[in-house]
Backbone as ProteinMPNN parsed JSONL, in Angstrom:
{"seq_chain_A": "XXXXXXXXXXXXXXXXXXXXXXXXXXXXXXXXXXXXXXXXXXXXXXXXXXXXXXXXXXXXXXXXXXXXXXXXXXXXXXXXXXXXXXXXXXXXXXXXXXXXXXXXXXXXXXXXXXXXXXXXXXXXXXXXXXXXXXXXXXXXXXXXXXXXXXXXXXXXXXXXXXXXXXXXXXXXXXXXXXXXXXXXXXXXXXXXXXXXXX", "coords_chain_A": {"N_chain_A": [[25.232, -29.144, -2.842], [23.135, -27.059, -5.077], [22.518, -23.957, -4.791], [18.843, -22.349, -5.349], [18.513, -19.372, -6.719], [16.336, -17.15, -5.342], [12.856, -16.363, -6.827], [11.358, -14.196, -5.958], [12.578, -11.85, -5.262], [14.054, -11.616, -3.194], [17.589, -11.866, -2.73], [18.902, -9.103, -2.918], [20.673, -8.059, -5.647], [21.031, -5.843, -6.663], [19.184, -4.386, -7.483], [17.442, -2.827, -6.286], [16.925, 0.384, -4.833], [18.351, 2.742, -2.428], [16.804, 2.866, 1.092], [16.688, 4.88, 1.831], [16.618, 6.888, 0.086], [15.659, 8.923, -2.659], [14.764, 8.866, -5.446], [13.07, 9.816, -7.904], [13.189, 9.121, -10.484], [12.351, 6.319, -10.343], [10.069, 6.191, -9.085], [6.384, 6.17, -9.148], [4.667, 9.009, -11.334], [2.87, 11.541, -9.419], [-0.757, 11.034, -8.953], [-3.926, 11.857, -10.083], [-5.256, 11.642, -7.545], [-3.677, 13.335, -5.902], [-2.31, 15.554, -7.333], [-3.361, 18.047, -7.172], [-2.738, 18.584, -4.174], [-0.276, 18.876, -1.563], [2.221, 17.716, -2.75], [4.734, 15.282, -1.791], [8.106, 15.254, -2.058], [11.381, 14.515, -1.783], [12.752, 14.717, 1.438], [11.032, 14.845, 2.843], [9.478, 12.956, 1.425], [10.84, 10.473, 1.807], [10.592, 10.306, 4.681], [7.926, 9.878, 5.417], [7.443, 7.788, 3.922], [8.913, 5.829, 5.005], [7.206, 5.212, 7.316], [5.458, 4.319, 6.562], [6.431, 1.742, 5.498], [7.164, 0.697, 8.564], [4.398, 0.598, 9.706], [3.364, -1.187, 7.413], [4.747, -3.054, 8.219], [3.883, -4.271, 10.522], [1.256, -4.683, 10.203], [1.521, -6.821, 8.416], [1.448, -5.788, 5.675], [2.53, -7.166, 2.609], [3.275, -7.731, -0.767], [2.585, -10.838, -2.742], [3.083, -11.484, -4.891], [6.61, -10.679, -5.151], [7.031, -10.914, -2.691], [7.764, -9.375, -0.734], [7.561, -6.649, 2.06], [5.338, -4.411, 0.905], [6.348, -1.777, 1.166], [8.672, -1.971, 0.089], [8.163, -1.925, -2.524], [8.416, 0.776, -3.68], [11.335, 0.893, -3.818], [12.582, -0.879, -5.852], [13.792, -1.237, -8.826], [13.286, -2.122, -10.896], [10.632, -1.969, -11.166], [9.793, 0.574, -12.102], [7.559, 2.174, -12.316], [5.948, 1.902, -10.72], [4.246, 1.522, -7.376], [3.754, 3.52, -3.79], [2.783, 7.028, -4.04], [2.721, 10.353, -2.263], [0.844, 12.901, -0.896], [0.266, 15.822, 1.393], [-2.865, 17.063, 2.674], [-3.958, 19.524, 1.891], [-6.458, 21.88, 3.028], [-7.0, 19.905, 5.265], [-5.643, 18.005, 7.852], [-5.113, 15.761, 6.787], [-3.245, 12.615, 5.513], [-2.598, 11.9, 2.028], [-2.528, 8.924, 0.371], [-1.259, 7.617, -3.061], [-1.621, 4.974, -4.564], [-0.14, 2.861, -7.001], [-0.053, 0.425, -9.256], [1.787, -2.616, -10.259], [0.999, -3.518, -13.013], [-1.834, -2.473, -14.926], [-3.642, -4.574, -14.668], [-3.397, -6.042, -12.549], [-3.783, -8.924, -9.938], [-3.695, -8.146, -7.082], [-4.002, -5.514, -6.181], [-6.761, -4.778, -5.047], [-7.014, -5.792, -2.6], [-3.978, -5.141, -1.727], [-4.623, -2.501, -1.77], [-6.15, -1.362, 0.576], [-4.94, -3.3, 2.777], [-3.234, -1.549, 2.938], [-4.848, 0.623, 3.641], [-6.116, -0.016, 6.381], [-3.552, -0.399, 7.909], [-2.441, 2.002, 7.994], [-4.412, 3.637, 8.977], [-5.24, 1.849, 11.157], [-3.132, 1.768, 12.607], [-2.543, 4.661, 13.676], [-1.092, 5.963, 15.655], [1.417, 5.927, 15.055], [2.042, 7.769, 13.355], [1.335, 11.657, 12.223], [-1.568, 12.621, 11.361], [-4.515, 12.767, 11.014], [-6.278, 11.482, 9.334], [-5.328, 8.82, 6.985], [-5.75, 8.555, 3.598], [-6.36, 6.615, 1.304], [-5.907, 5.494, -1.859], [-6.369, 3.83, -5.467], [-4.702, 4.288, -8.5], [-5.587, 5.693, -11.082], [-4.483, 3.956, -13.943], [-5.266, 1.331, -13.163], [-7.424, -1.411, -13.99], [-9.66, -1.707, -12.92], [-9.611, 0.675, -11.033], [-11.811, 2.164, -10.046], [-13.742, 0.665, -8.62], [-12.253, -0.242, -7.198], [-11.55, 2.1, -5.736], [-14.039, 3.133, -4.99], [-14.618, 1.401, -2.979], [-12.586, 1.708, -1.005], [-13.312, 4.495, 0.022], [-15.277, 4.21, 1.245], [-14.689, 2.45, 3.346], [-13.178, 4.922, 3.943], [-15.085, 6.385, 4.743], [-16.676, 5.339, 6.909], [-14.626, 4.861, 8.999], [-13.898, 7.253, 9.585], [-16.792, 7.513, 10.973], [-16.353, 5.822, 12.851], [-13.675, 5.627, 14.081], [-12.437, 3.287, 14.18], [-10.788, 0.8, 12.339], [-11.592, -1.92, 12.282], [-13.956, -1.842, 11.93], [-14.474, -1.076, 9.197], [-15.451, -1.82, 5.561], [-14.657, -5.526, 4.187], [-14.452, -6.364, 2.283], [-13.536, -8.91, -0.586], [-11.947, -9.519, -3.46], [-12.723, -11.988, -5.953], [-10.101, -14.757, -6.016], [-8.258, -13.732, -4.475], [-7.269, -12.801, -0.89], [-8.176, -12.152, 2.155], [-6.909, -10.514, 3.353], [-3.049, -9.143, 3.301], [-0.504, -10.14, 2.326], [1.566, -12.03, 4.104], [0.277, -12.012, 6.901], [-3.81, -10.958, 7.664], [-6.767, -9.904, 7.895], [-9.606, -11.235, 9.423], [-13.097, -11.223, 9.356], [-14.265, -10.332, 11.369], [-12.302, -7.859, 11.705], [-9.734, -8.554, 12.884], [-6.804, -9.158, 13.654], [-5.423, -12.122, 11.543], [-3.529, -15.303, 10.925], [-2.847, -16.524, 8.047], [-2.89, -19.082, 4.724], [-1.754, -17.71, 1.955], [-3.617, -17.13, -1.231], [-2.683, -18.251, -4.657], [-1.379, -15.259, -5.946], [-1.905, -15.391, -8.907]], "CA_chain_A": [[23.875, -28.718, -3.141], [23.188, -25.821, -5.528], [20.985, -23.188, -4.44], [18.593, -22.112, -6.251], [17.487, -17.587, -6.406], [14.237, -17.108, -4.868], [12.117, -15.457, -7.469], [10.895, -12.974, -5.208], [13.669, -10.77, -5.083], [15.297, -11.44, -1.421], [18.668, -11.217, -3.046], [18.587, -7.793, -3.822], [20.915, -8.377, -6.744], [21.436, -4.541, -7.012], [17.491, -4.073, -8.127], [16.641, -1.812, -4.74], [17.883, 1.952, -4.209], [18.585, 2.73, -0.601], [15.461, 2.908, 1.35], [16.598, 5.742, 2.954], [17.102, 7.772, -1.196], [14.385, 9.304, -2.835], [15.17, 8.332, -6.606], [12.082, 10.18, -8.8], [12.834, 8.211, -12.059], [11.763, 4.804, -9.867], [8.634, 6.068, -8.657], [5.04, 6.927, -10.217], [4.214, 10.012, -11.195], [1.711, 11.782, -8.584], [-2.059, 11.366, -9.783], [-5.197, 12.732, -10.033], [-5.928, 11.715, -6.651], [-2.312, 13.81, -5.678], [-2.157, 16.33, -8.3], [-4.125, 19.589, -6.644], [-2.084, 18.469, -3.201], [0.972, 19.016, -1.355], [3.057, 16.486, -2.76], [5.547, 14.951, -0.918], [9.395, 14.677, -2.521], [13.266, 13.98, -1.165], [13.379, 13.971, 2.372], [9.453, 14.514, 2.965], [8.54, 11.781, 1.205], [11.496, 9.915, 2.423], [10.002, 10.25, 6.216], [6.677, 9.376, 5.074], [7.395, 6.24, 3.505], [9.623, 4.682, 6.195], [6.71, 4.988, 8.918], [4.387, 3.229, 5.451], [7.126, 0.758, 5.846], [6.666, 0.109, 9.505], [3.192, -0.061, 9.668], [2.786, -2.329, 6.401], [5.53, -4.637, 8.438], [3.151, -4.24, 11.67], [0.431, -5.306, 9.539], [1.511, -8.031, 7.127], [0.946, -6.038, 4.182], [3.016, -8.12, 2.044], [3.098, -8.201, -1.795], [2.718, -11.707, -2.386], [4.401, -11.675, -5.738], [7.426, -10.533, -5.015], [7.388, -11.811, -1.422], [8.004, -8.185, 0.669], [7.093, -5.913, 2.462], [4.671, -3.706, -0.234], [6.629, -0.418, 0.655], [9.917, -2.033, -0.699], [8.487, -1.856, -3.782], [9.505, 2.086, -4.262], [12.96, 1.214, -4.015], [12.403, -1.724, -6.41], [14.191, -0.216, -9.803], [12.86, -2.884, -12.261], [9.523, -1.587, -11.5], [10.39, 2.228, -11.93], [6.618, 3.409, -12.653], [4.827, 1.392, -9.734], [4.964, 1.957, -5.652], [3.559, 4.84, -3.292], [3.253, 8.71, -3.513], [1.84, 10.857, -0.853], [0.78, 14.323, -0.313], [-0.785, 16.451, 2.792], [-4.268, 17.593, 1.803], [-4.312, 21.247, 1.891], [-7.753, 21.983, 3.805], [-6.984, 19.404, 6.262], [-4.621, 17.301, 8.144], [-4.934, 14.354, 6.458], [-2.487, 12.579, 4.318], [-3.529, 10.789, 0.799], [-1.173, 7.848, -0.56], [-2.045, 7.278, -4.135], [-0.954, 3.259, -5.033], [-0.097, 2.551, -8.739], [0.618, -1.319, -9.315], [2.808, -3.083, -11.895], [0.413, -3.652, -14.286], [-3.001, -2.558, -14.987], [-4.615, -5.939, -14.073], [-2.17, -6.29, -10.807], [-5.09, -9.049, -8.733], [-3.59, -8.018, -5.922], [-4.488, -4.218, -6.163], [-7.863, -4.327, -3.829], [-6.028, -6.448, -1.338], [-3.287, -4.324, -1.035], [-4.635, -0.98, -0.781], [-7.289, -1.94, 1.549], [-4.461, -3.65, 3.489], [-2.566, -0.664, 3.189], [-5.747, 1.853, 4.817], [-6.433, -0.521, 7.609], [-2.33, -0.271, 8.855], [-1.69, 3.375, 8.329], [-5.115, 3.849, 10.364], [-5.188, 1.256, 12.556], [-1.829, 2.204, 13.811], [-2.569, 5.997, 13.701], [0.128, 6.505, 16.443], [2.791, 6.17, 14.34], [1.509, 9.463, 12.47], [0.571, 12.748, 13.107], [-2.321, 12.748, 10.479], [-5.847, 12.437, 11.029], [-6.713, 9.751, 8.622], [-4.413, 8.904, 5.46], [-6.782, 8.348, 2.553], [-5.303, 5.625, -0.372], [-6.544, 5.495, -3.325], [-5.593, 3.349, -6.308], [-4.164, 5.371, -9.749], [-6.839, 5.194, -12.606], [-3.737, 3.421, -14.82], [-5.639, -0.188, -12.982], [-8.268, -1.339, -14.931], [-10.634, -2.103, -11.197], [-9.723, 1.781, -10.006], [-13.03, 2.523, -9.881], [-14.516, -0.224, -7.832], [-11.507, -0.551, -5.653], [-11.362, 3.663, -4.548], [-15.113, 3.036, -4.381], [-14.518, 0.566, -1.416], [-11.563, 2.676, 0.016], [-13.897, 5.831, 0.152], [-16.418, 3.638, 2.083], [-13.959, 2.468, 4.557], [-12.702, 6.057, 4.892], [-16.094, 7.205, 5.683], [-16.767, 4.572, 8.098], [-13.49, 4.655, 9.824], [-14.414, 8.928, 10.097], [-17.618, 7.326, 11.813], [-16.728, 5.032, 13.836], [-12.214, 5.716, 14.884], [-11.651, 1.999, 13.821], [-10.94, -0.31, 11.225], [-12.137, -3.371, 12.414], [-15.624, -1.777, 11.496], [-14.366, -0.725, 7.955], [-15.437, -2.994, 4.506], [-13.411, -6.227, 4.014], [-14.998, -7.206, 0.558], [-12.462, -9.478, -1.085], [-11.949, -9.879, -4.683], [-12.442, -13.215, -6.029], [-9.554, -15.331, -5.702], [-7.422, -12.898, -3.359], [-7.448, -13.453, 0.596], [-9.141, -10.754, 2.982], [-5.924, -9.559, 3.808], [-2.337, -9.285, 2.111], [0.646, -11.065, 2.529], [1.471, -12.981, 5.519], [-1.179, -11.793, 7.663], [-4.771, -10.135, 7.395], [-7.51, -9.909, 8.82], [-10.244, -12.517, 9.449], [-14.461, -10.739, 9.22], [-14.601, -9.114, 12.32], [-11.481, -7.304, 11.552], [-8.666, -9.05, 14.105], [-5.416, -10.228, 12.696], [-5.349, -13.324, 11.723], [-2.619, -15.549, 10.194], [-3.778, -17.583, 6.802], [-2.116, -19.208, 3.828], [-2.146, -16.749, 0.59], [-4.072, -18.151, -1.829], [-2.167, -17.239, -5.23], [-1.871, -14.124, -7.154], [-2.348, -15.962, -10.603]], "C_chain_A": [[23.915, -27.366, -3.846], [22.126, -24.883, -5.055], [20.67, -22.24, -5.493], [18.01, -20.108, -5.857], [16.036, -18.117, -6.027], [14.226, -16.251, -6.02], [11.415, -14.182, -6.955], [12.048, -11.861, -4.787], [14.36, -10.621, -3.071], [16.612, -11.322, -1.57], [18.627, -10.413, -3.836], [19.071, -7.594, -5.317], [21.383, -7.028, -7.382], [20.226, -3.508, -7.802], [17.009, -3.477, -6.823], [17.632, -0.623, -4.693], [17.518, 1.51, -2.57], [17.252, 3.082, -0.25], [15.254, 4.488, 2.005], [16.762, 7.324, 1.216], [15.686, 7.698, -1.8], [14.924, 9.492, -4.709], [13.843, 8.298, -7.401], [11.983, 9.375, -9.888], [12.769, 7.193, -11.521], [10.836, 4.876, -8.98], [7.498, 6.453, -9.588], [5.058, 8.225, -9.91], [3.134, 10.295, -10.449], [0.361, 11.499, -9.791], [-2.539, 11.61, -9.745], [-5.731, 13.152, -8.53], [-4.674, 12.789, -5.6], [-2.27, 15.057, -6.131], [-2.426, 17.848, -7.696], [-3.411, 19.767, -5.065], [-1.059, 19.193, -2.73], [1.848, 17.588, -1.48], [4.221, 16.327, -2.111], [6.76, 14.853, -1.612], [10.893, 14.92, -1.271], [12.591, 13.705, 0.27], [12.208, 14.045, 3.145], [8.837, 13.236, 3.019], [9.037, 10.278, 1.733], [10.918, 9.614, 3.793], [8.791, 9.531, 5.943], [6.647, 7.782, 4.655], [8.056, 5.338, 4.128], [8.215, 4.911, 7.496], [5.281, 3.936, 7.51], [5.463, 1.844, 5.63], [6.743, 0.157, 7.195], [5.48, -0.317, 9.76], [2.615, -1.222, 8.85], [3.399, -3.774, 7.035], [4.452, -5.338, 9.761], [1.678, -5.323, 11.65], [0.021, -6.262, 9.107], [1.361, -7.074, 5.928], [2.17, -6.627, 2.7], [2.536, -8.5, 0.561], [3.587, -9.597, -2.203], [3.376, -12.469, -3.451], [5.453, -11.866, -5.827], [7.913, -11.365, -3.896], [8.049, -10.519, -0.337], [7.184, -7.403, 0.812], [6.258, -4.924, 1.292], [5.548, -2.228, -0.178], [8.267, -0.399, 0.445], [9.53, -1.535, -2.526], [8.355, -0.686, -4.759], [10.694, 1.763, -4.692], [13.377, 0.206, -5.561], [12.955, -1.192, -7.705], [13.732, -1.146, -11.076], [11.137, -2.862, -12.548], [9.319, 0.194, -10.986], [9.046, 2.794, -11.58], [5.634, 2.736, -11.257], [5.171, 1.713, -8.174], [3.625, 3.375, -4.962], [4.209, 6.116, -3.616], [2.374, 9.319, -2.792], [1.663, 12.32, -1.42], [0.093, 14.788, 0.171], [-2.291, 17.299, 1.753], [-3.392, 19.164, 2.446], [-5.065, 21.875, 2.691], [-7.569, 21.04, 5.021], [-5.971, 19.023, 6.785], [-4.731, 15.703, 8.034], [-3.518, 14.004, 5.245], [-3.063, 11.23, 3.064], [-2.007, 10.075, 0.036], [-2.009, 7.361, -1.623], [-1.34, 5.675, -4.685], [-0.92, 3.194, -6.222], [0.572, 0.867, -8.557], [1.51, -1.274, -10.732], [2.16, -3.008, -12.647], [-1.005, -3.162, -13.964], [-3.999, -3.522, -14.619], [-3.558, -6.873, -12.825], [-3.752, -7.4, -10.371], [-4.997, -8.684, -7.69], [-4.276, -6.358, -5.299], [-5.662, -3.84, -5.292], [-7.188, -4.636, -2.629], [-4.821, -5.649, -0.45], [-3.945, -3.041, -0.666], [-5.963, -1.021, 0.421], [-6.413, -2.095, 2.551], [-3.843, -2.086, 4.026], [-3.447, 0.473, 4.011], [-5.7, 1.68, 5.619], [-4.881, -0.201, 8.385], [-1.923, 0.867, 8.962], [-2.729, 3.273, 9.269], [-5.537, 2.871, 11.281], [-4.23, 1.246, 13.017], [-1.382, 3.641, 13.584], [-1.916, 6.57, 14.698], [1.086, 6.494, 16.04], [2.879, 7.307, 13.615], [0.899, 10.109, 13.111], [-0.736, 13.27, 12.02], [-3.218, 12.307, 11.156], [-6.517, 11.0, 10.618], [-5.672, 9.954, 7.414], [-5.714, 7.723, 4.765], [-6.018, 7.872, 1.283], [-6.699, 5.263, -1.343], [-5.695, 4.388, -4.574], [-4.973, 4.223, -7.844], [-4.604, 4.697, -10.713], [-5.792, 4.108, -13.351], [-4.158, 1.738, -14.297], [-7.115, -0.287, -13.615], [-9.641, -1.569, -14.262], [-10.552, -0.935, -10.598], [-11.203, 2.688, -9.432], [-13.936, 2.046, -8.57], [-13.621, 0.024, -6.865], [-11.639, 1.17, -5.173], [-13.107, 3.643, -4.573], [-15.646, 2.369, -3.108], [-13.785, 1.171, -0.683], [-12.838, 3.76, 0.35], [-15.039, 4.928, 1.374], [-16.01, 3.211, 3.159], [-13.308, 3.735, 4.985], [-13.836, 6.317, 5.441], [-16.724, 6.568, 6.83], [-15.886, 4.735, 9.149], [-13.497, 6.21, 10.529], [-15.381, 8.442, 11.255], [-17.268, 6.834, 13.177], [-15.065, 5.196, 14.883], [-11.699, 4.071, 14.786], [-11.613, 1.399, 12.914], [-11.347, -1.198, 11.02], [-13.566, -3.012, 11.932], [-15.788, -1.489, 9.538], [-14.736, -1.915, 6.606], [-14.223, -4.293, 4.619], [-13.891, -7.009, 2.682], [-13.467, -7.514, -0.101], [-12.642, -9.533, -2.655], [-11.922, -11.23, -4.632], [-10.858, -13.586, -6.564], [-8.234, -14.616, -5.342], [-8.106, -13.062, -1.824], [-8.094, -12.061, 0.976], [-7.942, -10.452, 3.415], [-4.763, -9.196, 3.335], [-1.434, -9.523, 2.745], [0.542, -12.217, 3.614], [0.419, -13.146, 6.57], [-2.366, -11.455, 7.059], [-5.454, -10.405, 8.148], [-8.877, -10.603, 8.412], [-11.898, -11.215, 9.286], [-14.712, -9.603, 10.235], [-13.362, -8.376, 12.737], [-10.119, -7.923, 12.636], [-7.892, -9.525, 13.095], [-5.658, -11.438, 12.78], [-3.995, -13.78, 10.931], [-3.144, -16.471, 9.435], [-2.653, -17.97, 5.595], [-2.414, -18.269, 2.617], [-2.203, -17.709, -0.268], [-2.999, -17.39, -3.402], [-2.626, -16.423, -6.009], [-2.02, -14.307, -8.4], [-3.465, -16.563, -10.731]], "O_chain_A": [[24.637, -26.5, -3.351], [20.936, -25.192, -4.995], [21.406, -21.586, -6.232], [17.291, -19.759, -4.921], [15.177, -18.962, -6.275], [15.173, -15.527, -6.326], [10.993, -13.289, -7.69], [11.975, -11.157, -3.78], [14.835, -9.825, -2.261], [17.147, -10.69, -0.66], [18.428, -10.522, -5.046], [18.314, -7.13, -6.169], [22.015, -7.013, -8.438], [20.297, -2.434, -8.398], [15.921, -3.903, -6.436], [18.853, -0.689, -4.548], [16.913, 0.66, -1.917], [16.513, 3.566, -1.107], [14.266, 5.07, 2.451], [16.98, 8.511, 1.459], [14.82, 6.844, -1.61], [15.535, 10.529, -4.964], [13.344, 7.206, -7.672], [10.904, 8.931, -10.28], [13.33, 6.457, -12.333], [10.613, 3.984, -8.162], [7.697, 6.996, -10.675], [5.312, 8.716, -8.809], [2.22, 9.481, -10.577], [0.403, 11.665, -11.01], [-2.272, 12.41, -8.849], [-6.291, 14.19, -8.177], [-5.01, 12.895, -4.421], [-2.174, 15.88, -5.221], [-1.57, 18.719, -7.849], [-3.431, 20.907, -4.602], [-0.784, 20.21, -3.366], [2.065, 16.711, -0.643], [4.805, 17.372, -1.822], [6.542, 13.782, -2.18], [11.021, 15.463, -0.173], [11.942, 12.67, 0.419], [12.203, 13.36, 4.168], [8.155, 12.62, 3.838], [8.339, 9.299, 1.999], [10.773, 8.406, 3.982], [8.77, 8.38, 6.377], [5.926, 6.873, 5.066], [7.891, 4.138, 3.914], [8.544, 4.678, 8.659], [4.46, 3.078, 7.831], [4.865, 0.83, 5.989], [6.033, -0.847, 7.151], [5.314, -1.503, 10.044], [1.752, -2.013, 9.232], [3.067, -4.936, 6.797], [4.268, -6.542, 9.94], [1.216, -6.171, 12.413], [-1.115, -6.736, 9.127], [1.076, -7.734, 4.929], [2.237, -5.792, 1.798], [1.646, -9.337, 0.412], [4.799, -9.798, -2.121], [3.98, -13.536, -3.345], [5.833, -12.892, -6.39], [8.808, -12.21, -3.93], [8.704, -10.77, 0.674], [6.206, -7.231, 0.085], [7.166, -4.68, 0.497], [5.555, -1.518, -1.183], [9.007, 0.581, 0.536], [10.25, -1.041, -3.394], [8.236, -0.745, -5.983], [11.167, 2.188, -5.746], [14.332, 0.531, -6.267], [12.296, -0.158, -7.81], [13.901, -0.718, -12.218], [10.493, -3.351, -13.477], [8.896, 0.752, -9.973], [9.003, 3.711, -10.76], [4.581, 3.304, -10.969], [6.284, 2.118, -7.838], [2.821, 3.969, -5.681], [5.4, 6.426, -3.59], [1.242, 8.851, -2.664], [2.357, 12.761, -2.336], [-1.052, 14.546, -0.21], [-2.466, 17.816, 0.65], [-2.498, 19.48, 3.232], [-4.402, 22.688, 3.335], [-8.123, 21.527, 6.006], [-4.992, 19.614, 6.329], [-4.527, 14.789, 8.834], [-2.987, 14.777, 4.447], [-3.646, 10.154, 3.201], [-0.993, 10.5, -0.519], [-3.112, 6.839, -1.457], [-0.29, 5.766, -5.322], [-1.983, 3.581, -6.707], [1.468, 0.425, -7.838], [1.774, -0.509, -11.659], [2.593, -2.192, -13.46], [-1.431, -3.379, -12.829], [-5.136, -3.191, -14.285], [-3.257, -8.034, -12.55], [-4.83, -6.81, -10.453], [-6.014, -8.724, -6.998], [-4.87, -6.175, -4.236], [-5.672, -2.716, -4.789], [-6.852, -3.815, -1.776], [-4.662, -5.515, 0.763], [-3.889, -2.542, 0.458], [-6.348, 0.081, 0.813], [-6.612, -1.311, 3.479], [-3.954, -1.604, 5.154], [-2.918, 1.15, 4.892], [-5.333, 2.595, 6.356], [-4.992, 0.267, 9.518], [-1.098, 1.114, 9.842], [-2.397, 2.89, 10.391], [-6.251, 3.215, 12.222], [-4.197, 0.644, 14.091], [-0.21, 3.937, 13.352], [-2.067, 7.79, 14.772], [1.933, 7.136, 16.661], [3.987, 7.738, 13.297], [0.181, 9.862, 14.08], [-0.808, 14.494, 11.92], [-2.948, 11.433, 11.98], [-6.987, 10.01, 11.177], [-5.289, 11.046, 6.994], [-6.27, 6.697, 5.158], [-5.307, 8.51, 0.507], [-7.885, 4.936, -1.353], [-4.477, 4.226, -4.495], [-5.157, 5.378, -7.46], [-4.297, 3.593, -11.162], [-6.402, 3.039, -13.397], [-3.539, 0.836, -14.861], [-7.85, 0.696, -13.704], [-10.662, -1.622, -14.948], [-11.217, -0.896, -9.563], [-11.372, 3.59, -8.61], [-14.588, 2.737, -7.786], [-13.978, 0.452, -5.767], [-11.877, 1.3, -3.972], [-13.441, 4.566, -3.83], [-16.646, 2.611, -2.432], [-14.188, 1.301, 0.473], [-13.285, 3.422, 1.446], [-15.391, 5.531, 2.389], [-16.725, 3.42, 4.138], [-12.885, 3.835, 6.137], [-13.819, 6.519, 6.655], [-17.283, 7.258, 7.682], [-16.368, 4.755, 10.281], [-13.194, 6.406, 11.706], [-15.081, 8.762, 12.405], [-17.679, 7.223, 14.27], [-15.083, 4.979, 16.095], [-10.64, 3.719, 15.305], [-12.722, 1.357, 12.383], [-11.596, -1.603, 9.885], [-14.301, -3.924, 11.551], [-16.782, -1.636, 8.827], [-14.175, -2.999, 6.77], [-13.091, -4.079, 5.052], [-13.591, -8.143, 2.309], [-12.519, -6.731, -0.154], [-13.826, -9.605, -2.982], [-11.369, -11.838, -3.715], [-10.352, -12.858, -7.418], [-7.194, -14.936, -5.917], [-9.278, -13.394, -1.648], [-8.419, -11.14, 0.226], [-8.205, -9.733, 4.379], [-5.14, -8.513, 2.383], [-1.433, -9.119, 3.907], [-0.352, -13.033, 3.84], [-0.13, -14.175, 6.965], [-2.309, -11.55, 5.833], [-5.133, -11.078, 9.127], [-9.259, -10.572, 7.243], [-11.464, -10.09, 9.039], [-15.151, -8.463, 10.089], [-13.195, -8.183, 13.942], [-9.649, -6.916, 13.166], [-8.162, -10.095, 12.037], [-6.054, -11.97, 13.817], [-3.346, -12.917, 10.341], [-3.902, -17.292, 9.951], [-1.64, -17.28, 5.488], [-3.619, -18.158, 2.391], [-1.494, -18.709, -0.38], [-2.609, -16.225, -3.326], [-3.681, -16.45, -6.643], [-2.291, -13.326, -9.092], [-3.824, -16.971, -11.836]]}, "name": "protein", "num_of_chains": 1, "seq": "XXXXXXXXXXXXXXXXXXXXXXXXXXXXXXXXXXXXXXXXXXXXXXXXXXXXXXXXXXXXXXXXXXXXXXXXXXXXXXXXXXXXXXXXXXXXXXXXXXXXXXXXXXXXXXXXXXXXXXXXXXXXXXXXXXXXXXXXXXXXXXXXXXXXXXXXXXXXXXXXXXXXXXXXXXXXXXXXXXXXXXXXXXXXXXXXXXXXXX"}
């Protein structure tokens, strides 16, 4: 029997830096929503993005393209300019992760960073931050609408200390949650088939 590569990159193939290496020319540049911050680099941002790892695994958040975990796809080197960057607000103790996708018309882009608010703060024991505030990076051609729904689940989630009360507006033909899991209306995990990203 021959086997055939998954297309989703599970054999790394030598297309992933170490998870544990902080490799600037295979991430996005910080952005607007970053820029005036304390940005996060080497062994900062390193810490930071292995507890975005656990929580996204905690989660499901799951790029459904590729087929991993969403905060593999820093290490990812064939998509140098896309992935998480962080940095501590200044005035507060919050931290802001700014998301840049592969492409400008990514569909997955509400899905994930949505997914991605609800697991840093609904598992706000894994951090010593207040709230972490994601944003998408103007370079999507939806950054508008989608950090107009993030901002509405941050200020809810300020109100209320949970997520399950936060927006779950879906884009058409993306799931209410991202990857493997998400979450069903009245915010509870659920498990569902992903409908696809094309």
């Amino acid at each position: 029997m021959v086997e055939i590569p998954s297309p989703f990159g599970s054999d790394d193939g030598g297309h992933f830096d170490d998870p544990d290496a902080f490799v600037a020319d295979h991430l996005p540049e910080p952005g607007p929503f970053l820029i005036d911050q304390s940005v996060l680099a080497d062994d900062d941002h390193v810490e930071v993005h292995e507890v975005a790892r656990t929580v996204f695994e905690e989660r499901g958040v799951y790029d459904m393209t590729f087929g991993y975990n969403l905060a593999r796809l820093n290490a990812d080197a064939r998509h140098p300019n896309a992935g998480y960057r962080y940095a501590e607000a200044k005035e507060s103790n919050d931290l802001r992760a700014e998301f840049t996708p592969t492409t400008p018309f990514c569909p997955q882009s509400h899905t994930l960073a949505i997914g991605s608010f609800r697991a840093w703060n609904g598992l706000s024991d894994r951090h010593q931050y207040d709230v972490v505030r994601v944003r998408v990076h103007p370079m999507h051609n939806e950054s508008a609408e989608i950090n107009r729904r993030l901002t509405a689940a941050e200020e809810t989630y300020r109100e209320t200390g949970s997520v399950s009360d936060t927006p779950t507006e879906s884009e058409p033909g993306s799931s209410t949650g991202a990857g493997r899991t998400g979450s069903d209306a009245s915010g509870r995990e659920a498990d569902f088939e992903p409908e696809s990203p094309f």
